[in-house]
N, CA, C and O atoms as a GROMACS GRO file, in nm:
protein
  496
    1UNK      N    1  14.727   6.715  16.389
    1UNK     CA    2  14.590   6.709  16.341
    1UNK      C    3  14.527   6.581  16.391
    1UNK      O    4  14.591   6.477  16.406
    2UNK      N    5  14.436   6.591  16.409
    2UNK     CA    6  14.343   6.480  16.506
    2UNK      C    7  14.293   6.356  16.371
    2UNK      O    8  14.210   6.393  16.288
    3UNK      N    9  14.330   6.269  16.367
    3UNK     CA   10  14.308   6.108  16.267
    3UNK      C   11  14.171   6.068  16.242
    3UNK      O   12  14.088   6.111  16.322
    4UNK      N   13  14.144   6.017  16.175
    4UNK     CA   14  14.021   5.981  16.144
    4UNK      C   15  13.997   5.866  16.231
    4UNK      O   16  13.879   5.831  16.238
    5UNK      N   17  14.094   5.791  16.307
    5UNK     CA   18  14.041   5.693  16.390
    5UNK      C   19  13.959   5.790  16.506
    5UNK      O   20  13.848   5.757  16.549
    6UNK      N   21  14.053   5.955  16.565
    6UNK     CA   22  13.956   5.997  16.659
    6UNK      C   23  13.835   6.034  16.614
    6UNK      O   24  13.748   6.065  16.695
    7UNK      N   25  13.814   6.035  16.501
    7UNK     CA   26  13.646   6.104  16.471
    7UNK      C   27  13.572   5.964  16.459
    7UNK      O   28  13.464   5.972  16.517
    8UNK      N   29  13.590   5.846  16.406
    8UNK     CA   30  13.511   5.729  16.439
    8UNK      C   31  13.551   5.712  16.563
    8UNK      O   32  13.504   5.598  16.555
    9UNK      N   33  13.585   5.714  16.649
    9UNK     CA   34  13.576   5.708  16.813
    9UNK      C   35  13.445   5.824  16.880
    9UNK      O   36  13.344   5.787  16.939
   10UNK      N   37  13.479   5.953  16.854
   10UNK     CA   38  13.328   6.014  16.850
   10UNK      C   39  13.226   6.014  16.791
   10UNK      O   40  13.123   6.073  16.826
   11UNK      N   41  13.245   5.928  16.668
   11UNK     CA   42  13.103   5.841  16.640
   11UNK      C   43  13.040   5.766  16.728
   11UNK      O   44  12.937   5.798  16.788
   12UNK      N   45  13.089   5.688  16.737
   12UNK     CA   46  13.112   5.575  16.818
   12UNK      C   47  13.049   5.607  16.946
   12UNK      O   48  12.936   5.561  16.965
   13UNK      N   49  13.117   5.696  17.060
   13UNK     CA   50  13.081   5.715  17.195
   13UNK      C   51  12.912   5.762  17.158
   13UNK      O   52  12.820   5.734  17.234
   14UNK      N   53  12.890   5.856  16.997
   14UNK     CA   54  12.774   5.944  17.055
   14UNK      C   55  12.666   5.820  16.988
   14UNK      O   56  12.548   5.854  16.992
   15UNK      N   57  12.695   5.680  16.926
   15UNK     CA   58  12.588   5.608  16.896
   15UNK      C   59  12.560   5.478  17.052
   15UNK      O   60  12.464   5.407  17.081
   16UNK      N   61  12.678   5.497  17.109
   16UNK     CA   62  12.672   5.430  17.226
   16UNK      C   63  12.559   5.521  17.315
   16UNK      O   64  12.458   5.458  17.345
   17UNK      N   65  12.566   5.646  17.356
   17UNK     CA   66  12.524   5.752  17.439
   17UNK      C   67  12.370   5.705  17.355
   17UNK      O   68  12.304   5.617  17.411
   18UNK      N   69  12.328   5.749  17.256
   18UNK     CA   70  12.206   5.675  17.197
   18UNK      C   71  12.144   5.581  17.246
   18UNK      O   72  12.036   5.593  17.304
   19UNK      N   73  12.211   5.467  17.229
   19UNK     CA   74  12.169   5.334  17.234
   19UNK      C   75  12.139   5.309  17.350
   19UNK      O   76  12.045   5.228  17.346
   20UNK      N   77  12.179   5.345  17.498
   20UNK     CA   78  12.174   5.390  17.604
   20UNK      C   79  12.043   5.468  17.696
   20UNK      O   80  11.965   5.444  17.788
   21UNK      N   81  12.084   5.589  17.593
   21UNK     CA   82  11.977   5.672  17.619
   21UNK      C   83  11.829   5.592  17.554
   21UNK      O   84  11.762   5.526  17.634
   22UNK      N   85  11.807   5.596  17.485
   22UNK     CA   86  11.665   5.521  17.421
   22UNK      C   87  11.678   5.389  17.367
   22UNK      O   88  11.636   5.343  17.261
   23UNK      N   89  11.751   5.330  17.466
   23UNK     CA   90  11.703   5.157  17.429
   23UNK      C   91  11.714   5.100  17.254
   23UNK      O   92  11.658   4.993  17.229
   24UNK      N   93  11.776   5.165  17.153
   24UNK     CA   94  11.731   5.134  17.034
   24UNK      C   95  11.804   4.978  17.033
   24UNK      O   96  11.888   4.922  17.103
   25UNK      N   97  11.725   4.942  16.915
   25UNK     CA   98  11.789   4.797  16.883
   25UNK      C   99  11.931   4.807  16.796
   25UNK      O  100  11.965   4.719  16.718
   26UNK      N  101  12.015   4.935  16.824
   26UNK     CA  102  12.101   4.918  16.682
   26UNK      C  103  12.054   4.975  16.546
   26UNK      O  104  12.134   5.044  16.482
   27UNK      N  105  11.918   4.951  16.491
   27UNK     CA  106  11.884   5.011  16.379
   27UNK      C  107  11.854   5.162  16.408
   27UNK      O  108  11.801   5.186  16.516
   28UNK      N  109  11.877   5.248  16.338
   28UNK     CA  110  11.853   5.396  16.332
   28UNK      C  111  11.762   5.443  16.191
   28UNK      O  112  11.736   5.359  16.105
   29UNK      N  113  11.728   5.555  16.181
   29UNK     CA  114  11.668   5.601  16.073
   29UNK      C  115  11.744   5.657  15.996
   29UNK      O  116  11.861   5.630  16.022
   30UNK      N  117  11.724   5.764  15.859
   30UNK     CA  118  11.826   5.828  15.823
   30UNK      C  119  11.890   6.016  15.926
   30UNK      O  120  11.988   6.083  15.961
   31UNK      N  121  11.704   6.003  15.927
   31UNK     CA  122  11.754   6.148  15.978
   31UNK      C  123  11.832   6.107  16.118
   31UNK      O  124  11.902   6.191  16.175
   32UNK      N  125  11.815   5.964  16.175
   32UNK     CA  126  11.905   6.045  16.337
   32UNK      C  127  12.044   6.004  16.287
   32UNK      O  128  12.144   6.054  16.340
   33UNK      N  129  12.054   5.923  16.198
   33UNK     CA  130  12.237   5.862  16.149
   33UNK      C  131  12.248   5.982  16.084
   33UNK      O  132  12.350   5.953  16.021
   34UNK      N  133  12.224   6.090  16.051
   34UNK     CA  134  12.233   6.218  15.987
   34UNK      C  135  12.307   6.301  16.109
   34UNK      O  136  12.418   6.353  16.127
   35UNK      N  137  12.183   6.283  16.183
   35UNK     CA  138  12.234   6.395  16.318
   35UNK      C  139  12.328   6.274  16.372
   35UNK      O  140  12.435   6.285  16.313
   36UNK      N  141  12.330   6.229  16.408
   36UNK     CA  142  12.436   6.163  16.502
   36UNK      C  143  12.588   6.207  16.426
   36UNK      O  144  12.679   6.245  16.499
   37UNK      N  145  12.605   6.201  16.298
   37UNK     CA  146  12.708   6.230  16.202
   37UNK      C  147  12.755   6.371  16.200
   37UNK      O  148  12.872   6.410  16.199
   38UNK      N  149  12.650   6.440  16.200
   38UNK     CA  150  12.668   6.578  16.242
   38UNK      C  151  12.730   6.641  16.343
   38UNK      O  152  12.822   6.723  16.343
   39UNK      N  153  12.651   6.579  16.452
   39UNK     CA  154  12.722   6.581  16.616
   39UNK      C  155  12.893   6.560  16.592
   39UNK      O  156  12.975   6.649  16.618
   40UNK      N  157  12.924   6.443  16.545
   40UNK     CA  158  13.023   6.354  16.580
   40UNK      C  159  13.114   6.462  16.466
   40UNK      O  160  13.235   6.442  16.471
   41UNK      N  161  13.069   6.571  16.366
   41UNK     CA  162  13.137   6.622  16.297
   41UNK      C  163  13.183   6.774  16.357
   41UNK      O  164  13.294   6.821  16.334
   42UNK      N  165  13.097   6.832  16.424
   42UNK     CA  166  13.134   6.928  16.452
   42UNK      C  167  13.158   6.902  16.572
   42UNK      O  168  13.178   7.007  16.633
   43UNK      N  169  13.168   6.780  16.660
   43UNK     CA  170  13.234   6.800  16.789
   43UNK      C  171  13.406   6.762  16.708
   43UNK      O  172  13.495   6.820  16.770
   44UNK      N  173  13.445   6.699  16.616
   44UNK     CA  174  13.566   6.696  16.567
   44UNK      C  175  13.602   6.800  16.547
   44UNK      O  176  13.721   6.808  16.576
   45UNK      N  177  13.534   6.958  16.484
   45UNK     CA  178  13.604   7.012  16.406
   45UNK      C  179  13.644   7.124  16.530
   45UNK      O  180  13.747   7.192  16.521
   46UNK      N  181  13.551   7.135  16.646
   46UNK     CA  182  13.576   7.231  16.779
   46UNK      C  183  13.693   7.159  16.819
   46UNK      O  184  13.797   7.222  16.833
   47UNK      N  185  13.690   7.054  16.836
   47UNK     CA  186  13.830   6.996  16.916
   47UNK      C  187  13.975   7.077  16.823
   47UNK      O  188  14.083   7.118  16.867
   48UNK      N  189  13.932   7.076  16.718
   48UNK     CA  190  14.082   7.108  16.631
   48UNK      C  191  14.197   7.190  16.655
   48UNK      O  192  14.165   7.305  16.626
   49UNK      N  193  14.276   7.187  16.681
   49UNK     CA  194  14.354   7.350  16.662
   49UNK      C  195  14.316   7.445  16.582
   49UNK      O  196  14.257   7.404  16.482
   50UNK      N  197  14.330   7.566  16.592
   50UNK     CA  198  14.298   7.648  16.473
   50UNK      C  199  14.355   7.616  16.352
   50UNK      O  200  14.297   7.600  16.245
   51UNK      N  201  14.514   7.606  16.385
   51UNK     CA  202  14.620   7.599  16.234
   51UNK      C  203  14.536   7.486  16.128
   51UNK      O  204  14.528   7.488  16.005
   52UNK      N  205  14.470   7.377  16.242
   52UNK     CA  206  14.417   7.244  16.152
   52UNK      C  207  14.294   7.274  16.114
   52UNK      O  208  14.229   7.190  16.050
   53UNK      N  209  14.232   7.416  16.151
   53UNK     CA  210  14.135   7.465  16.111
   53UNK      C  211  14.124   7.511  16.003
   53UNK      O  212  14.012   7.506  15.954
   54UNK      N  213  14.230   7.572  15.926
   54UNK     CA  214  14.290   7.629  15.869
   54UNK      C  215  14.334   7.570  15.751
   54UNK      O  216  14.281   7.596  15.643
   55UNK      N  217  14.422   7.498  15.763
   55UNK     CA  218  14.435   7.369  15.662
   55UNK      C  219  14.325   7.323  15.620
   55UNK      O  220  14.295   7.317  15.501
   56UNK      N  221  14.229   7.274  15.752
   56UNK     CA  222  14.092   7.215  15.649
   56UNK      C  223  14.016   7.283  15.542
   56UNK      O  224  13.973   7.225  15.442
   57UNK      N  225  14.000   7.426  15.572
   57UNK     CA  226  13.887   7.492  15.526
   57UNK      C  227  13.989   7.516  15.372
   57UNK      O  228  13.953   7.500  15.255
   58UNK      N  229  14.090   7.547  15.414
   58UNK     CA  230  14.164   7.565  15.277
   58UNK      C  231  14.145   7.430  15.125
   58UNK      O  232  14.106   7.436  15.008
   59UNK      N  233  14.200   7.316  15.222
   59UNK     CA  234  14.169   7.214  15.188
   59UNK      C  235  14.059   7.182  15.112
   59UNK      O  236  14.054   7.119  15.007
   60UNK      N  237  13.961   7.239  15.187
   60UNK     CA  238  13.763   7.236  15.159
   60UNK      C  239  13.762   7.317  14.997
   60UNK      O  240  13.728   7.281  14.884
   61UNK      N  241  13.830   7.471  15.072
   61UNK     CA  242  13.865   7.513  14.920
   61UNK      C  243  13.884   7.505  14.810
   61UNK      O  244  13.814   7.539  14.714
   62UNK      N  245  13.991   7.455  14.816
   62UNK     CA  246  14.068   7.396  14.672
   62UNK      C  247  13.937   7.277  14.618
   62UNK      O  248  13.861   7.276  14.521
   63UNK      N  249  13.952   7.208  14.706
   63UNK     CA  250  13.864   7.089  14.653
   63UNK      C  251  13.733   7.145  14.590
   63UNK      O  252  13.690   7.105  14.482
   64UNK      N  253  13.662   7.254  14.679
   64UNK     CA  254  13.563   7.300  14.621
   64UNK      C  255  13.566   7.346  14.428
   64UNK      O  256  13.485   7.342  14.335
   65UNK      N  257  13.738   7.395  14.449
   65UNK     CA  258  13.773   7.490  14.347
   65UNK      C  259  13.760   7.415  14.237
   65UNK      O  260  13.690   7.464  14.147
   66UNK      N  261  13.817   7.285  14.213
   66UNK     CA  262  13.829   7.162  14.122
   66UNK      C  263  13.696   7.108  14.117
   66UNK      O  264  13.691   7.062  14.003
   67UNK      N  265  13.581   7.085  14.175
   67UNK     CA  266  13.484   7.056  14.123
   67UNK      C  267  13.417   7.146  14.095
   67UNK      O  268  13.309   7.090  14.076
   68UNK      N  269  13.403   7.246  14.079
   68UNK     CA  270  13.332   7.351  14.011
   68UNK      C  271  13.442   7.369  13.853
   68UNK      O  272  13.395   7.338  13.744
   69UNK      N  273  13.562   7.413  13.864
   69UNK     CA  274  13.612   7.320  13.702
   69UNK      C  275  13.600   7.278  13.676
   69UNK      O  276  13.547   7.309  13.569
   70UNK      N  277  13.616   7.097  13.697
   70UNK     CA  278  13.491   7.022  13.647
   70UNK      C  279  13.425   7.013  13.587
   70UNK      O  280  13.429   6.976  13.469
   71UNK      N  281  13.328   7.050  13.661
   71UNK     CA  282  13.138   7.072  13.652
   71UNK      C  283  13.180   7.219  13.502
   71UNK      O  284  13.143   7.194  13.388
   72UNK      N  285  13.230   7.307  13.521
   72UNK     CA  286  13.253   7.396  13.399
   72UNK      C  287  13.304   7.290  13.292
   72UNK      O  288  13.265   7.327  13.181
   73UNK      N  289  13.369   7.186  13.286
   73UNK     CA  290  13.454   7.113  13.206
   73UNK      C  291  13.362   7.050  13.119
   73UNK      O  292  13.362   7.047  12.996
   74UNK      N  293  13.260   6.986  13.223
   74UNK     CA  294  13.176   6.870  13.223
   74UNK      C  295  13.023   6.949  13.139
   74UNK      O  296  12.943   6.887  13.069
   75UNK      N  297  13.019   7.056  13.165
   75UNK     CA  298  12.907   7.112  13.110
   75UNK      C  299  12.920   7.193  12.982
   75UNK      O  300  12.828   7.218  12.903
   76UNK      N  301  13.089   7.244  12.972
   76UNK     CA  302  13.107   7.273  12.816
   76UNK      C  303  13.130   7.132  12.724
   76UNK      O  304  13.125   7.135  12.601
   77UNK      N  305  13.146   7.060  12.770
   77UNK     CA  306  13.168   6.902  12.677
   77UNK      C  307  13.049   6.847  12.603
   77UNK      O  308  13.035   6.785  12.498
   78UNK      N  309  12.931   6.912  12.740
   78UNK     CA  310  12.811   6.865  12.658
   78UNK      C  311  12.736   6.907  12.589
   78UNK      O  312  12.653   6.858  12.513
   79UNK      N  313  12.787   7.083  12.636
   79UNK     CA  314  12.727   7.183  12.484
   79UNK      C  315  12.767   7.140  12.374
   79UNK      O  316  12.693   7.112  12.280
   80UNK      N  317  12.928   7.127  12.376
   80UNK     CA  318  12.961   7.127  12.252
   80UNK      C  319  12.914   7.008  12.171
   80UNK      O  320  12.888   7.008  12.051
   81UNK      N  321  12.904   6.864  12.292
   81UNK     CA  322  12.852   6.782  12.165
   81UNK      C  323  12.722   6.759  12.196
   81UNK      O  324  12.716   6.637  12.213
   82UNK      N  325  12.616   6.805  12.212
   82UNK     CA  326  12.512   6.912  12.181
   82UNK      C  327  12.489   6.975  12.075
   82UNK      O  328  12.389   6.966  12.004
   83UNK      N  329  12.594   7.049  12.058
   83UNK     CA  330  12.613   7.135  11.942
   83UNK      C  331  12.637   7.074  11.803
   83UNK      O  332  12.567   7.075  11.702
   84UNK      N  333  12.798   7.001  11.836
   84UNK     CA  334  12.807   6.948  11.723
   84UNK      C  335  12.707   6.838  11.643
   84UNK      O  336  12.723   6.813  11.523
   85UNK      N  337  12.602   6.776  11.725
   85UNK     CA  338  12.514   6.699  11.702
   85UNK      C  339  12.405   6.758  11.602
   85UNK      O  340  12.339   6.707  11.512
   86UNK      N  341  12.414   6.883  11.651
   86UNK     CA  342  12.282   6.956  11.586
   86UNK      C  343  12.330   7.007  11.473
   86UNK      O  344  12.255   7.010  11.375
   87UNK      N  345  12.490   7.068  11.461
   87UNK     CA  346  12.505   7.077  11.339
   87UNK      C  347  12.574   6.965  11.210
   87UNK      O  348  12.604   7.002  11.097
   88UNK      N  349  12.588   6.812  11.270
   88UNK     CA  350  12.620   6.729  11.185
   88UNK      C  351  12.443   6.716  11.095
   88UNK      O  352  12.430   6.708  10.973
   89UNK      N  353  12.328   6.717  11.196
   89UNK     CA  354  12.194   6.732  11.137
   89UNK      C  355  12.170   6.794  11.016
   89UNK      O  356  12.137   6.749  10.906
   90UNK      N  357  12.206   6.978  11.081
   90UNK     CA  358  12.172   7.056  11.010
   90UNK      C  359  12.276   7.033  10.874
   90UNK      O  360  12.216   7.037  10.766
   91UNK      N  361  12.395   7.013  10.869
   91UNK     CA  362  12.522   7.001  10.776
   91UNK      C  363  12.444   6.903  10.679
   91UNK      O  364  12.434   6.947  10.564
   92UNK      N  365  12.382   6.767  10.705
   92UNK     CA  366  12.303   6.678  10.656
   92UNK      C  367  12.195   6.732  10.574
   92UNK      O  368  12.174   6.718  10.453
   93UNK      N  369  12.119   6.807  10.677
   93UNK     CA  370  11.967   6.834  10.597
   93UNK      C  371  12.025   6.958  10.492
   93UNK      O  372  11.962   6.959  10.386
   94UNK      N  373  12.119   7.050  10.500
   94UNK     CA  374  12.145   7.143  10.422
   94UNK      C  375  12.259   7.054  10.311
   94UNK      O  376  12.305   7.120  10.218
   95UNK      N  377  12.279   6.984  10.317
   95UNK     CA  378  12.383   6.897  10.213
   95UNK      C  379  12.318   6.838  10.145
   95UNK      O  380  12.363   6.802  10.036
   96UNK      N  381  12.156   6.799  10.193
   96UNK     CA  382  12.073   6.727  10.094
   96UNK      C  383  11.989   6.802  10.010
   96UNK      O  384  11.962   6.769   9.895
   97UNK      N  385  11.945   6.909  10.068
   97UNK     CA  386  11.818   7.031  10.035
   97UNK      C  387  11.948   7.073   9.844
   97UNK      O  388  11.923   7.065   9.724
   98UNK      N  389  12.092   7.120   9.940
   98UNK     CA  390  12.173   7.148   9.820
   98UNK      C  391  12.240   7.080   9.724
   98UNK      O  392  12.303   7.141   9.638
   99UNK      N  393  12.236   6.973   9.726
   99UNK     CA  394  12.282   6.854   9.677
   99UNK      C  395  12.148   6.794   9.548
   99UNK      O  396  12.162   6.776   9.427
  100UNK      N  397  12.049   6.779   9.618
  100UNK     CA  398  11.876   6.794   9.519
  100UNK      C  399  11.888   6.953   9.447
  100UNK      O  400  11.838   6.957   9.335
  101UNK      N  401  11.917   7.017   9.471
  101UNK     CA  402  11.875   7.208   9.453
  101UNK      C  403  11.971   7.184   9.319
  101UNK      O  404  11.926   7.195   9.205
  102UNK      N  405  12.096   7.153   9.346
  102UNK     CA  406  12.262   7.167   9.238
  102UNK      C  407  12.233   7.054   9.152
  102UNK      O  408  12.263   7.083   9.036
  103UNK      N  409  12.184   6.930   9.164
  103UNK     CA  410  12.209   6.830   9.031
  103UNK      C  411  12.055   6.849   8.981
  103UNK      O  412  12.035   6.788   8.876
  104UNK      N  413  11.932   6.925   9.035
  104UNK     CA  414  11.828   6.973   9.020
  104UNK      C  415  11.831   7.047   8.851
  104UNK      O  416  11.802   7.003   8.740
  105UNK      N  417  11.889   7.203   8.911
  105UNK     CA  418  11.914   7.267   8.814
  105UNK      C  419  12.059   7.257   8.707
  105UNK      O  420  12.103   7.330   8.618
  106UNK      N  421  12.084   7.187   8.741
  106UNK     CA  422  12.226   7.133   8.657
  106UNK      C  423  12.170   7.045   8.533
  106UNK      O  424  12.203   7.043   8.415
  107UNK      N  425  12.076   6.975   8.602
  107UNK     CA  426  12.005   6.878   8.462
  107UNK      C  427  11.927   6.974   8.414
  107UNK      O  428  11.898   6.958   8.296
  108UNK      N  429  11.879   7.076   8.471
  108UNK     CA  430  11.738   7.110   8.361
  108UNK      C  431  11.815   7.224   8.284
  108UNK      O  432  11.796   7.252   8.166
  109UNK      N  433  11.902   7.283   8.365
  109UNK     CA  434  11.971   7.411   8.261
  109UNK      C  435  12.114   7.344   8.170
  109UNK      O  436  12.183   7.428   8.113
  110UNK      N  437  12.147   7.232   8.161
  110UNK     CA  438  12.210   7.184   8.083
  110UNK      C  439  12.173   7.134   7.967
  110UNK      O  440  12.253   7.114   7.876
  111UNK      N  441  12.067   7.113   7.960
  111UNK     CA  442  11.977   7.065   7.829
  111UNK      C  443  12.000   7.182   7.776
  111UNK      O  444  12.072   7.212   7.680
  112UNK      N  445  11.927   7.254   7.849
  112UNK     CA  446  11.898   7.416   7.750
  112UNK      C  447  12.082   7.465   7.749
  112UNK      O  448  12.048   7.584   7.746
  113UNK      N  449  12.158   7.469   7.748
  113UNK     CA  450  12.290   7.529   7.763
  113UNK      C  451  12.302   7.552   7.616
  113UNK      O  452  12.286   7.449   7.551
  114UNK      N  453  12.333   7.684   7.531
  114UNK     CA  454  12.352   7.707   7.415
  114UNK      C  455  12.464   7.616   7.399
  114UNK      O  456  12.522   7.576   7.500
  115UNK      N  457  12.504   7.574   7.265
  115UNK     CA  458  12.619   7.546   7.224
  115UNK      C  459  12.709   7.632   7.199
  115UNK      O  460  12.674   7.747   7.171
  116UNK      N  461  12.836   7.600   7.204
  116UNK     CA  462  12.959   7.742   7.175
  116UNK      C  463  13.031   7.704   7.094
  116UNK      O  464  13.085   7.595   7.076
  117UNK      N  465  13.034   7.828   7.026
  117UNK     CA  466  13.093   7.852   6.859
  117UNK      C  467  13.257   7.835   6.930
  117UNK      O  468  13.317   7.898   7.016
  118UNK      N  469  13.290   7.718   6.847
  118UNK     CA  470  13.456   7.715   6.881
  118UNK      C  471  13.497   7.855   6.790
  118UNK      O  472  13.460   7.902   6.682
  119UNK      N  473  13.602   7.895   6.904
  119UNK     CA  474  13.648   8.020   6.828
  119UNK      C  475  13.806   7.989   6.733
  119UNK      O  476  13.923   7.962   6.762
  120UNK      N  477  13.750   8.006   6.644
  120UNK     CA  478  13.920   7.960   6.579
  120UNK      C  479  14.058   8.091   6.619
  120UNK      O  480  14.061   8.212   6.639
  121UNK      N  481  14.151   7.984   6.614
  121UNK     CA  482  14.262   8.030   6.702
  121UNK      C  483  14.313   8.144   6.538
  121UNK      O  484  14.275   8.138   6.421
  122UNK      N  485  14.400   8.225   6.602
  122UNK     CA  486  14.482   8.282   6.514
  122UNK      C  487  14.586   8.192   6.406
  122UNK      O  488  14.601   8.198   6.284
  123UNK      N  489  14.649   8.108   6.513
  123UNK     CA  490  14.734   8.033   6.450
  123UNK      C  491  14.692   7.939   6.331
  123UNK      O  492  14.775   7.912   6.245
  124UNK      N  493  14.574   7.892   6.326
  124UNK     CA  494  14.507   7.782   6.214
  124UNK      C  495  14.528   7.896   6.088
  124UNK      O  496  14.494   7.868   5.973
   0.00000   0.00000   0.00000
């Protein structure tokens, strides 16, 4: 498989061939350091063997495969605490609404609560 020193070497020749060709001072823009990168990428990947063709794209694969898990990982983490956020709220505002509602009617129907006739036991 061809090293990453040969693909910065075809960087290299095609910013020389540049610099050459149109006089630049060295500074570039984004779009031509874009294309120049481009060039220098797919003249690497034609040079390849197939087998290393092969390997890469697989390679590309997998890797693809793990950041899209991830990104699924990363985006149920934030539903959920999303979620759980909204229902520590709601758990709050419904704990208070019932909490006022229960010692509410607890005081007012306890006043009124009949009294209860102790029932005498058999045994007395």
């Amino acid at each position: 498989m061809l090293s990453i020193k040969e693909f910065i070497k075809i960087v290299n020749d095609i910013f020389s061939k540049k610099n050459i060709n149109n006089y630049h001072s060295g500074s570039y823009s984004e779009y031509e350091t874009k294309e120049i990168l481009l060039k220098a990428l797919s003249s690497f990947i034609n040079n390849l063997p197939y087998e290393d063709k092969i390997i890469m794209s697989s390679d590309i694969f997998y890797k693809f495969q793990e950041n899209r898990d991830f990104e699924k990982v990363k985006k149920a983490k934030v539903l959920f605490t999303v979620y759980s956020k909204k229902m520590r709220s709601l758990r709050k505002l419904y704990f208070e609404k019932w909490s006022k509602y229960s010692s509410l009617s607890f005081s007012l129907s306890g006043s009124n609560l009949p009294k209860r006739n102790k029932l005498k036991s058999n045994l007395e």
